[in-house]
TITORSE-23150 format. One record per residue (C-alpha): residue in one letter; x, y, z negated. Coordinates in pm, whole numbers, plus 32768, in hexadecimal, padded with zeros to 4 digits. Example, Ala and Ser with C-alpha at 12.3 -4.5 7.8 and 13.67 -1.06 7.14 Angstrom:
MARZA;code;east;north;up
MARZA;A;84CE;7E3E;7CF4 .
MARZA;S;8557;7F96;7D36 .
# end
This chain:
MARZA;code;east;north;up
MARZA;X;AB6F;5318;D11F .
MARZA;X;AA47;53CD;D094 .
MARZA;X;A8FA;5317;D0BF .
MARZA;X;A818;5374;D19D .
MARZA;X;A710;5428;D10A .
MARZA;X;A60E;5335;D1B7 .
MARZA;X;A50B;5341;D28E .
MARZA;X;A46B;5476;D377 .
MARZA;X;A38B;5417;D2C2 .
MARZA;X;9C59;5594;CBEE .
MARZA;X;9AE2;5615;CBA4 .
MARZA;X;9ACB;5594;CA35 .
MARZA;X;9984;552F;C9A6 .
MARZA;X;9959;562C;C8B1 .
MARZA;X;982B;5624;C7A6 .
MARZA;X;9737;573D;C737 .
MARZA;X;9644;5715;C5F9 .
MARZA;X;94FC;56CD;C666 .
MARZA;X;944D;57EF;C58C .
MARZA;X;94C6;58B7;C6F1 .
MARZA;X;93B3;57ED;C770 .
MARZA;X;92CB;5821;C698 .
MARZA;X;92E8;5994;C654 .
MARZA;X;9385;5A95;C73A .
MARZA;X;9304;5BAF;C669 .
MARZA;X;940B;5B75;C583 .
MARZA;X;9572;5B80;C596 .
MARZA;X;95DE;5A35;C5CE .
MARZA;X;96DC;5934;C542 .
MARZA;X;97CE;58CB;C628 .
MARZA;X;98B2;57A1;C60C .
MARZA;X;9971;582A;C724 .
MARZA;X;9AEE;581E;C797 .
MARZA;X;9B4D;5977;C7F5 .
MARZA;X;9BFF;5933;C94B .
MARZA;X;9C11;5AA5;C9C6 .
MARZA;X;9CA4;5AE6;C873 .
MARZA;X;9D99;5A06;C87E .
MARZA;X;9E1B;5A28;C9E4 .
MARZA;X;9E30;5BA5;C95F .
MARZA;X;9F13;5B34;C84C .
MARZA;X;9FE0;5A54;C939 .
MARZA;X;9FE7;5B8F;CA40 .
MARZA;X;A069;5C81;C8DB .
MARZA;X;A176;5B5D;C879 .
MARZA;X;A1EF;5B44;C9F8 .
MARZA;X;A206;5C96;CA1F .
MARZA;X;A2E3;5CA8;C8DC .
MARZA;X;A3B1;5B6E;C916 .
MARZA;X;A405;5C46;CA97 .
MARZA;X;A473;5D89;C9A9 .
MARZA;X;A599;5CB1;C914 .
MARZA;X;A5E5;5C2B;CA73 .
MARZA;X;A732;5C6C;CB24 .
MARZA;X;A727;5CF3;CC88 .
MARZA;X;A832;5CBB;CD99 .
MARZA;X;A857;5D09;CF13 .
MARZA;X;A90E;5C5E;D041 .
MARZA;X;A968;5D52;D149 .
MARZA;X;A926;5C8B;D2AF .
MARZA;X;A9E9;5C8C;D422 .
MARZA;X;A978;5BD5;D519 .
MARZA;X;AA8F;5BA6;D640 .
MARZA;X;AB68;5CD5;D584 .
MARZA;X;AA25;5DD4;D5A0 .
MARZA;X;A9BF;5E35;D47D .
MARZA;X;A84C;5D99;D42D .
MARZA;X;A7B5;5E12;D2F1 .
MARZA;X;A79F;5DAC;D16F .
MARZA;X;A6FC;5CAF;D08C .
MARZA;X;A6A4;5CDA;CF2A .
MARZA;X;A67E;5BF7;CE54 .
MARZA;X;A603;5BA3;CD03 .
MARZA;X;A68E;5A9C;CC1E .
MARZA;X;A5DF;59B6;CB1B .
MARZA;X;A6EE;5A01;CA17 .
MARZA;X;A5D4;59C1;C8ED .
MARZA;X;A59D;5864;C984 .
MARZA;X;A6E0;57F5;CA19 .
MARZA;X;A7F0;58B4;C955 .
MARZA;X;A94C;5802;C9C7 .
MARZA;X;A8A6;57CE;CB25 .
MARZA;X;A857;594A;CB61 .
MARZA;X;A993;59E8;CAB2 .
MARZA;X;AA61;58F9;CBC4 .
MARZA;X;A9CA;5989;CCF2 .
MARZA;X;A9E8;5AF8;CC50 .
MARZA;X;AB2E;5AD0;CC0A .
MARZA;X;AB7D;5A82;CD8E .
MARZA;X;AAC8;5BC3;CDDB .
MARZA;X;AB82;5CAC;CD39 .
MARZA;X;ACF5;5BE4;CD1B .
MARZA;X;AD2D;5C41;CBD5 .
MARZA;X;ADBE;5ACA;CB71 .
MARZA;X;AEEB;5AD2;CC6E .
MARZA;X;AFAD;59A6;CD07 .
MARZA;X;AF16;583E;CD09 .
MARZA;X;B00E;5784;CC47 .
MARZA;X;AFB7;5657;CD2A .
MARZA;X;AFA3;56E2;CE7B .
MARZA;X;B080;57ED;CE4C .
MARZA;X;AF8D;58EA;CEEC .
MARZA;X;AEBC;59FC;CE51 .
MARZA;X;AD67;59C9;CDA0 .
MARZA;X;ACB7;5AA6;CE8D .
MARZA;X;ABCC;5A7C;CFAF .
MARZA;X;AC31;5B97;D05E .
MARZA;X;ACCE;5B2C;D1A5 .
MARZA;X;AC14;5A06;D185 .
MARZA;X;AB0A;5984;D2AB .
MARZA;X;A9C3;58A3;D29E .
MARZA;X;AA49;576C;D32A .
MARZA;X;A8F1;56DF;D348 .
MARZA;X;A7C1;5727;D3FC .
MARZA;X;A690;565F;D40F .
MARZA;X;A56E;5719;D4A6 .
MARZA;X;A417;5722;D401 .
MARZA;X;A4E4;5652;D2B7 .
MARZA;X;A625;5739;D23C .
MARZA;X;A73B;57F4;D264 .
MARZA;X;A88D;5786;D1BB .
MARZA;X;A9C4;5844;D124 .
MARZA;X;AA95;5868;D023 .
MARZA;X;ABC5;5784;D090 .
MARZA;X;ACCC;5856;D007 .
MARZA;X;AE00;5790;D07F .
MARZA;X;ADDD;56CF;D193 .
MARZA;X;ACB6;5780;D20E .
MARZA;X;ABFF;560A;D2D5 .
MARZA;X;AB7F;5599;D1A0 .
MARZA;X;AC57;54C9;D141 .
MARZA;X;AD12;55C6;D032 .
MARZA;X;ACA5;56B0;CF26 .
MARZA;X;ACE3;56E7;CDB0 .
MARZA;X;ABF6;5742;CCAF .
MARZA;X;AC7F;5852;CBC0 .
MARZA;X;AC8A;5718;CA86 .
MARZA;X;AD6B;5647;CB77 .
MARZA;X;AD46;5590;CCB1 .
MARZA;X;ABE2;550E;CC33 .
MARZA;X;AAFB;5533;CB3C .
MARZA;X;A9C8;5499;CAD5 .
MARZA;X;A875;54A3;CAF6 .
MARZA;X;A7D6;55A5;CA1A .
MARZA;X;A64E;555A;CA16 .
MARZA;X;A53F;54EA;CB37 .
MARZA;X;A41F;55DF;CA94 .
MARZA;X;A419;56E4;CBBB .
MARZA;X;A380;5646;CCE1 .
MARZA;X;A3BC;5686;CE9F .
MARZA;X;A26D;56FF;CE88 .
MARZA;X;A287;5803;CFAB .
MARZA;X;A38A;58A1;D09B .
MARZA;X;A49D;5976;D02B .
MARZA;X;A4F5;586A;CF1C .
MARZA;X;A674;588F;CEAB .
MARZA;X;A6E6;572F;CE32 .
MARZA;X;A80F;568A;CDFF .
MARZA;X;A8D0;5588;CF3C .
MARZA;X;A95C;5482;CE94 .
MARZA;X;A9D8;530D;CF01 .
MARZA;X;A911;5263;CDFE .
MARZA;X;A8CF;5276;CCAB .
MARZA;X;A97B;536E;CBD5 .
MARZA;X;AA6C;5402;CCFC .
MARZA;X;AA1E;5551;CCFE .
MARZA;X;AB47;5640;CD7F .
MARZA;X;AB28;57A0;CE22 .
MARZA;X;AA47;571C;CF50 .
MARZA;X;A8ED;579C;CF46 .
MARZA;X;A7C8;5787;D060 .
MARZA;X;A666;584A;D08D .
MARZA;X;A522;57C6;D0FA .
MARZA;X;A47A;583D;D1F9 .
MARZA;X;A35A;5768;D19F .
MARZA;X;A297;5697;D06B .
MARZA;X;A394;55A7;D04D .
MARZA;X;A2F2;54B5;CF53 .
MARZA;X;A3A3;5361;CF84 .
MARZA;X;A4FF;544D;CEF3 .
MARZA;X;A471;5460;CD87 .
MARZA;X;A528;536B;CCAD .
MARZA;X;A633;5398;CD85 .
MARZA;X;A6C4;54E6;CDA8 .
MARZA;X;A6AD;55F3;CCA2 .
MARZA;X;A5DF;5722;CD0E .
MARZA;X;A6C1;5852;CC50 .
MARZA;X;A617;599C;CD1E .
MARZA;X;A537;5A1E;CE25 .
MARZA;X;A541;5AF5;CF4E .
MARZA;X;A466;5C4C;CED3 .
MARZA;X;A4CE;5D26;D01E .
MARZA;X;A593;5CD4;D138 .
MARZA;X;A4D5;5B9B;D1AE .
MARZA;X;A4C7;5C56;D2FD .
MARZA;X;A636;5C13;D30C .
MARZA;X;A620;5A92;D298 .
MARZA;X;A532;5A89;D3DA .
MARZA;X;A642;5B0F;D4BE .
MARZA;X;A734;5A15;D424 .
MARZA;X;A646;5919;D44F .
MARZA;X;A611;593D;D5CD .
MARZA;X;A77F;5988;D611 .
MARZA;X;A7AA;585E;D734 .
MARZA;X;A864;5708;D67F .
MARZA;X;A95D;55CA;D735 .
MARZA;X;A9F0;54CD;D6A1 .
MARZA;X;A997;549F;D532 .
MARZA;X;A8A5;55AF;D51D .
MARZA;X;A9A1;56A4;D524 .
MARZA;X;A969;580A;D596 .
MARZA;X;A9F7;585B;D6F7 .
MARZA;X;AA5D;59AE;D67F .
MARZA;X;AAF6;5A17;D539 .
MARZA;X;AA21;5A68;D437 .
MARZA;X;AAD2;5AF3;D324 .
MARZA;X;AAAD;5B7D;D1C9 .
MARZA;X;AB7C;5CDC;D22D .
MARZA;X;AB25;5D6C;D09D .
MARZA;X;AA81;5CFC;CF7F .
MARZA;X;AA5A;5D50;CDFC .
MARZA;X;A989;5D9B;CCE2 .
MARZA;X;A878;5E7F;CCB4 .
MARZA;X;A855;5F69;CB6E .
MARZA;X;A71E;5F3D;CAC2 .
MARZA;X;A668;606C;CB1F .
MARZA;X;A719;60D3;CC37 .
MARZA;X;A6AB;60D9;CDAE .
MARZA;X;A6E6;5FC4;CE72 .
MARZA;X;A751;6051;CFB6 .
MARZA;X;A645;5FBD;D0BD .
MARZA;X;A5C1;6115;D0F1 .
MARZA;X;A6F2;61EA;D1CB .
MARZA;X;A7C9;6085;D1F2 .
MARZA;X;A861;612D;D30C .
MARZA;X;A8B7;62A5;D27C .
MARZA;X;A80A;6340;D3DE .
MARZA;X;A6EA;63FF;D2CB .
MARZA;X;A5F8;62FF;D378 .
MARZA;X;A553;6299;D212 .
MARZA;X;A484;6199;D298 .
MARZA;X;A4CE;600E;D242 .
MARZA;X;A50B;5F59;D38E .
MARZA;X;A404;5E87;D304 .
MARZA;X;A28D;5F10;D2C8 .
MARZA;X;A27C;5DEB;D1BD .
MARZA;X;A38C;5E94;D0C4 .
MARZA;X;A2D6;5FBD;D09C .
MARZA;X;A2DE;5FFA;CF1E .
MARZA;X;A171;6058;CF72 .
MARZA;X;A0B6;602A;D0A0 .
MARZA;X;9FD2;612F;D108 .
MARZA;X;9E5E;60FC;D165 .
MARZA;X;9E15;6243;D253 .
MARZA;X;9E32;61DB;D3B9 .
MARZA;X;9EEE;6367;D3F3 .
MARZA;X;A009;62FE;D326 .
MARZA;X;A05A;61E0;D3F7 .
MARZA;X;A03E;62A5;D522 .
MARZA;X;A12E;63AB;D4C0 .
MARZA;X;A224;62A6;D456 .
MARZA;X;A212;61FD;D5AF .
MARZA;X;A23C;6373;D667 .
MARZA;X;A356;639B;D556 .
MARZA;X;A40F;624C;D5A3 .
MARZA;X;A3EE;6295;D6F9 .
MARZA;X;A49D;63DA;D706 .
MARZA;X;A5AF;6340;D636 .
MARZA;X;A5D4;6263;D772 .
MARZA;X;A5DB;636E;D85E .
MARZA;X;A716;641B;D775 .
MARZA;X;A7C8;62F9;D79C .
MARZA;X;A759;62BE;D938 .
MARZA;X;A7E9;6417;D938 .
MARZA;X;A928;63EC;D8C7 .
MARZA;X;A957;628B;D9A5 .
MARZA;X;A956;61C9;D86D .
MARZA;X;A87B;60EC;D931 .
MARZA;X;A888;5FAE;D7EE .
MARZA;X;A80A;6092;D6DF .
MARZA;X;A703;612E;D7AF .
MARZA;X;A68C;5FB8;D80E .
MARZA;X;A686;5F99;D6B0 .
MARZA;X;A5B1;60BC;D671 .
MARZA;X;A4D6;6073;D7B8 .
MARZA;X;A496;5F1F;D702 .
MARZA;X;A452;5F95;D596 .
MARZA;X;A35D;6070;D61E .
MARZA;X;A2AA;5F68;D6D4 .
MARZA;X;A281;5EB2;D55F .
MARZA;X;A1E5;6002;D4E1 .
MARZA;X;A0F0;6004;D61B .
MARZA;X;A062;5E93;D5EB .
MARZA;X;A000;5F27;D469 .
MARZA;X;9F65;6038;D50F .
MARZA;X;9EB0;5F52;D629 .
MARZA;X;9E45;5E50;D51C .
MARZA;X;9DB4;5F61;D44A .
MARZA;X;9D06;6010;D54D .
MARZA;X;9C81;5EBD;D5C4 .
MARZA;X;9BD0;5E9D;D482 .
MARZA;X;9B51;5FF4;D444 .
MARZA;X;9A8B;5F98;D5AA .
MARZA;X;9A28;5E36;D52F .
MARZA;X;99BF;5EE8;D3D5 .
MARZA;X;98D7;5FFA;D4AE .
MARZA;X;9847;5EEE;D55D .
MARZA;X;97E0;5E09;D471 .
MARZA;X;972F;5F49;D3DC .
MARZA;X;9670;5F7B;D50D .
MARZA;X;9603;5E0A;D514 .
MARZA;X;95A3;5E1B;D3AB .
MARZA;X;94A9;5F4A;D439 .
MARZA;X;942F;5E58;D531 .
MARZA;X;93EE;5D21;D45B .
MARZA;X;94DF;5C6B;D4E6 .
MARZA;X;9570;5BEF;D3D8 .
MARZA;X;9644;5AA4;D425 .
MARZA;X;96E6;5B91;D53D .
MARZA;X;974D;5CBD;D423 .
MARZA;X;97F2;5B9B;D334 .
MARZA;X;98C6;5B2C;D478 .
MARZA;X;9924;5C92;D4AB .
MARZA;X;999C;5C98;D354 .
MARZA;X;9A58;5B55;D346 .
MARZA;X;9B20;5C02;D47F .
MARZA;X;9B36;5D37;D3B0 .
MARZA;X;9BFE;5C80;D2C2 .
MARZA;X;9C97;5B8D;D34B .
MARZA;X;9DD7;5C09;D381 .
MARZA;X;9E03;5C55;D1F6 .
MARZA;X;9D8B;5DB5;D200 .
MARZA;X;9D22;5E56;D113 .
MARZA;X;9BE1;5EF6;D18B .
MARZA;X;9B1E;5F50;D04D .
MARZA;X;99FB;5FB2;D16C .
MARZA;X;9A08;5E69;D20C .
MARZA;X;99D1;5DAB;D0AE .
MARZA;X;98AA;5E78;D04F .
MARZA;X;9810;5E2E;D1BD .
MARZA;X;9853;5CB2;D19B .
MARZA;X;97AD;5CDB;D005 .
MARZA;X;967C;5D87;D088 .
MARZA;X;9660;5C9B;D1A5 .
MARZA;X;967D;5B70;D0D5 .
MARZA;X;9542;5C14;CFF0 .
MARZA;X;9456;5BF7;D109 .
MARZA;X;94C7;5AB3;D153 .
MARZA;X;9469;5A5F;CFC6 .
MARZA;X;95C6;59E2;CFA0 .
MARZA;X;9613;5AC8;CE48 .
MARZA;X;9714;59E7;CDCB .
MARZA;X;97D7;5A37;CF12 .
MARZA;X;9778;5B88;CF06 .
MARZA;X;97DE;5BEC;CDB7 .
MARZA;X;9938;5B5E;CE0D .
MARZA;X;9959;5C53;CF4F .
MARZA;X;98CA;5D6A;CE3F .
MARZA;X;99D8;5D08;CD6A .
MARZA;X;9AD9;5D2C;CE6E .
MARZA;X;9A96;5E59;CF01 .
MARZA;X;9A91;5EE2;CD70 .
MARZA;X;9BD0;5E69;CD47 .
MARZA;X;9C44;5F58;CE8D .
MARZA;X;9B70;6075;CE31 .
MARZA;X;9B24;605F;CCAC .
MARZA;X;9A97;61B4;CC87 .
MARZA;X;9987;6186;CD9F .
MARZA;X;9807;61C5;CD4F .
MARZA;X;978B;610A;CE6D .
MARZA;X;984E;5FBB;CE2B .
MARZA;X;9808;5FDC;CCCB .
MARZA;X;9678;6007;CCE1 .
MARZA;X;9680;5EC5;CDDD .
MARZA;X;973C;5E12;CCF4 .
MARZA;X;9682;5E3F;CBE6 .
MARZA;X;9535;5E17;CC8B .
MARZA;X;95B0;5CA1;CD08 .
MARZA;X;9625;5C41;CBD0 .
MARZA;X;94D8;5C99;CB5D .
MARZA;X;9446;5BC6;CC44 .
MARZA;X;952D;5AAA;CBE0 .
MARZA;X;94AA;5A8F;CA8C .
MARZA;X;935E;5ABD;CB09 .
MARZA;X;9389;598F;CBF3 .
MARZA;X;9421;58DB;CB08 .
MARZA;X;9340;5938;C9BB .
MARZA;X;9203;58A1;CAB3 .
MARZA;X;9296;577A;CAF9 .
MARZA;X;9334;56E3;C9A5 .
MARZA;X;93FA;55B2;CA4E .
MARZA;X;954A;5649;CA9C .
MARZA;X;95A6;54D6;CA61 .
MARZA;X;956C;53CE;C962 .
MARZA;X;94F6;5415;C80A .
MARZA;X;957E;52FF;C6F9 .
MARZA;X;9595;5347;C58B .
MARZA;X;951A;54A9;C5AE .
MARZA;X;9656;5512;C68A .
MARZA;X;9603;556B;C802 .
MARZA;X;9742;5566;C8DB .
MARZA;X;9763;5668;CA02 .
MARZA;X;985B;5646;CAE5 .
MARZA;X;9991;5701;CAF7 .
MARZA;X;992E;5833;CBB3 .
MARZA;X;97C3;5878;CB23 .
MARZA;X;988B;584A;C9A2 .
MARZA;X;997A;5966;CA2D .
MARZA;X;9846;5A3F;CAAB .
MARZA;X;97A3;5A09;C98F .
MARZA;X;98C8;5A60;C8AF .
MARZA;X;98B8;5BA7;C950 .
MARZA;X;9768;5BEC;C962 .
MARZA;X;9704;5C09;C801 .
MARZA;X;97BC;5D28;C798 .
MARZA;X;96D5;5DFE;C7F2 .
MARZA;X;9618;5EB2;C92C .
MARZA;X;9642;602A;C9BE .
MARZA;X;9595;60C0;CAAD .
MARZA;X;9631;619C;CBBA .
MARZA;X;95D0;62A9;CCAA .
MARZA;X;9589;6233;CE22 .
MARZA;X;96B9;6296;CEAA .
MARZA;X;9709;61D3;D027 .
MARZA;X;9823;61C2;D112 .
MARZA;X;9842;62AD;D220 .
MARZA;X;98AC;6207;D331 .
MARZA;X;9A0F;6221;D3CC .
MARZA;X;9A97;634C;D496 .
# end
């Protein structure tokens, strides 16, 4: 039997020369590690290690209707053997299993396994309990490296029965699964589709944690590099909106757009009501709903964003940082609400806070006077604050250490100042 996959279960002191101290009318010599430089570097290498990266996609029914598609991505530059195994079962290119007799391919093949708010588990390509499988090097294989980690959910990694008994059977996390590293060899993630893994997920389980109703692998195969992977249109009705708001290649920030997609998705519905295909206007009914939370949740934090403007008007200052915590909350990105929360930390003489909100909201909307001038004009201030006081921390051997996040500001603020035009947000329509 395979094992079961258990349970449901810094800043650095950095160092600046102490003539910064002593003279901030010169350009100053800093001693300093370049963080946002190298997380920029890391961001460049990750981005090219992902170009070289094989893409695949699992076509998914749910009690024989037809449920949508996951793509994923797989770690071929880290885990070589590991990801060409669970390609090669995707496309069926490597025929019959000269052990089981069946063929390398999960097509036909169902997730056996279902652990709510842990994984989902598939892959067994011959007995289909987990009990079977065969990897396409044999019956097993071994295991490859431990360097990619369960850090989040929509992990692929390897089932196994132990140590270096890898076959064909494969499982997804729904979760951080920590207490799996060392254990099972992460090969890929889940980059769209994780709408689907959800559905999986809750399908209802008995005995064994098996699913109640089929869920099956009805098509699967490889991806061309460059080519589109099939999210958008999955069900050839010229409805070209994912089922899933979060695989949107890019996700739009105007409230309208959401709106029409939600009137769009809707009529799609009413098609389908009209023809008495009663499942796939469900379907539609319910896809729609998914677009309308986006559009609630944004709309919810335009109105949190005007009023923490108003209470910014009214000196009420602790009130317009709450409004803007709501603002965000959610994840949105609300440029608007960011510059609120920065100008609201400024009155409440909290500029280290406030230049990261400026920061933020630059990052959103890089080409924006307003944030810019603010920005700049805390910064300012930071120096300012902290050319008065001299004791960032303690001095030894003329070296001062900062911590982590004034060495980073500081980093930054010495290349130079601009001045912009006083340019402010209009508030929200």
């Amino acid at each position: 039997m395979f094992r079961n996959i258990g349970g449901r279960v810094n800043g650095h002191l950095q160092c600046i020369h102490y003539s910064i101290f002593n003279s901030f009318s010169h350009t100053p010599r800093l001693v300093l590690k370049n963080t946002e430089r190298k997380r920029r570097l890391e961001r460049e290498r990750e981005r090219e290690r992902e170009m070289g990266r094989r893409r695949c996609f699992l076509n998914i029914s749910i009690g024989e209707e037809l449920e949508g598609r996951i793509v994923v991505e797989l770690f071929n530059d880290v885990v070589p053997k590991t990801a060409e195994n669970f390609r090669a079962l995707c496309t069926g290119d490597k025929g019959i299993a000269p052990n089981t007799g069946v063929p390398l391919h999960f097509k036909g093949s169902c997730f056996h396994r279902i652990i709510k708010g842990f994984m989902i588990q598939g892959g067994d390509i011959s007995a289909g309990d987990g009990t079977g499988g065969e990897s396409i090097y044999g019956l097993k294989f071994e295991d490859e490296n431990f360097e990619l980690k369960h850090e989040r959910k929509g992990m692929l990694s390897m089932a196994n029965s132990g140590p270096n008994t890898n076959g064909s059977q494969f499982f997804i996390t729904t979760t951080r699964t920590s207490h799996l590293d060392g254990k099972h060899v992460v090969f890929g993630k889940v980059v769209k589709g994780m709408g689907v893994v959800r559905s999986i997920e809750h399908v209802t389980t008995g005995d064994d944690d098996r699913p109640t109703l089929d869920v099956k692998i009805v098509d699967c195969g490889e991806i061309p590099e460059g080519e589109d992977d099939g999210i958008s249109n999955f069900f050839k009705d010229g409805d070209t909106y994912p089922d899933w708001p979060a695989d949107l290649d890019e996700s739009p920030n105007e409230l309208e757009w959401w709106t029409e997609s939600v009137n769009n998705i809707k009529t799609f519905g009413n098609d389908y009501y009209k023809k008495q295909d009663y499942k796939m206007a469900q379907k539609k009914y319910r896809k729609a709903l998914r677009y309308l939370d986006i559009c609630l949740r944004k709309t919810k934090s335009q109105i949190f964003t005007n009023s923490s403007a108003c209470k910014l008007k009214l000196g009420d200052l602790k009130g317009a940082l709450l409004d803007t915590e709501f603002a965000v909350r959610d994840g949105e990105n609300n440029a608007k609400a960011l510059f609120r929360q920065g100008q609201a930390y400024m009155a409440l003489h909290d500029i280290d806070a406030a230049v990261e909100s400026f920061k933020k909201a630059l990052t959103l909307e890089p080409n924006d006077a307003g944030i810019k001038k603010e920005l700049a004009a805390a910064r300012k201030k930071l120096i300012g604050a902290i050319k008065r006081k001299r004791h960032i921390a303690r001095c030894s051997n003329n070296i001062c250490y900062a911590s982590a996040s004034q060495s980073r500001e500081l980093n930054s603020l010495f290349g130079g100042y601009y001045s912009y035009g006083n340019v402010g947000y209009p508030m929200d329509q």
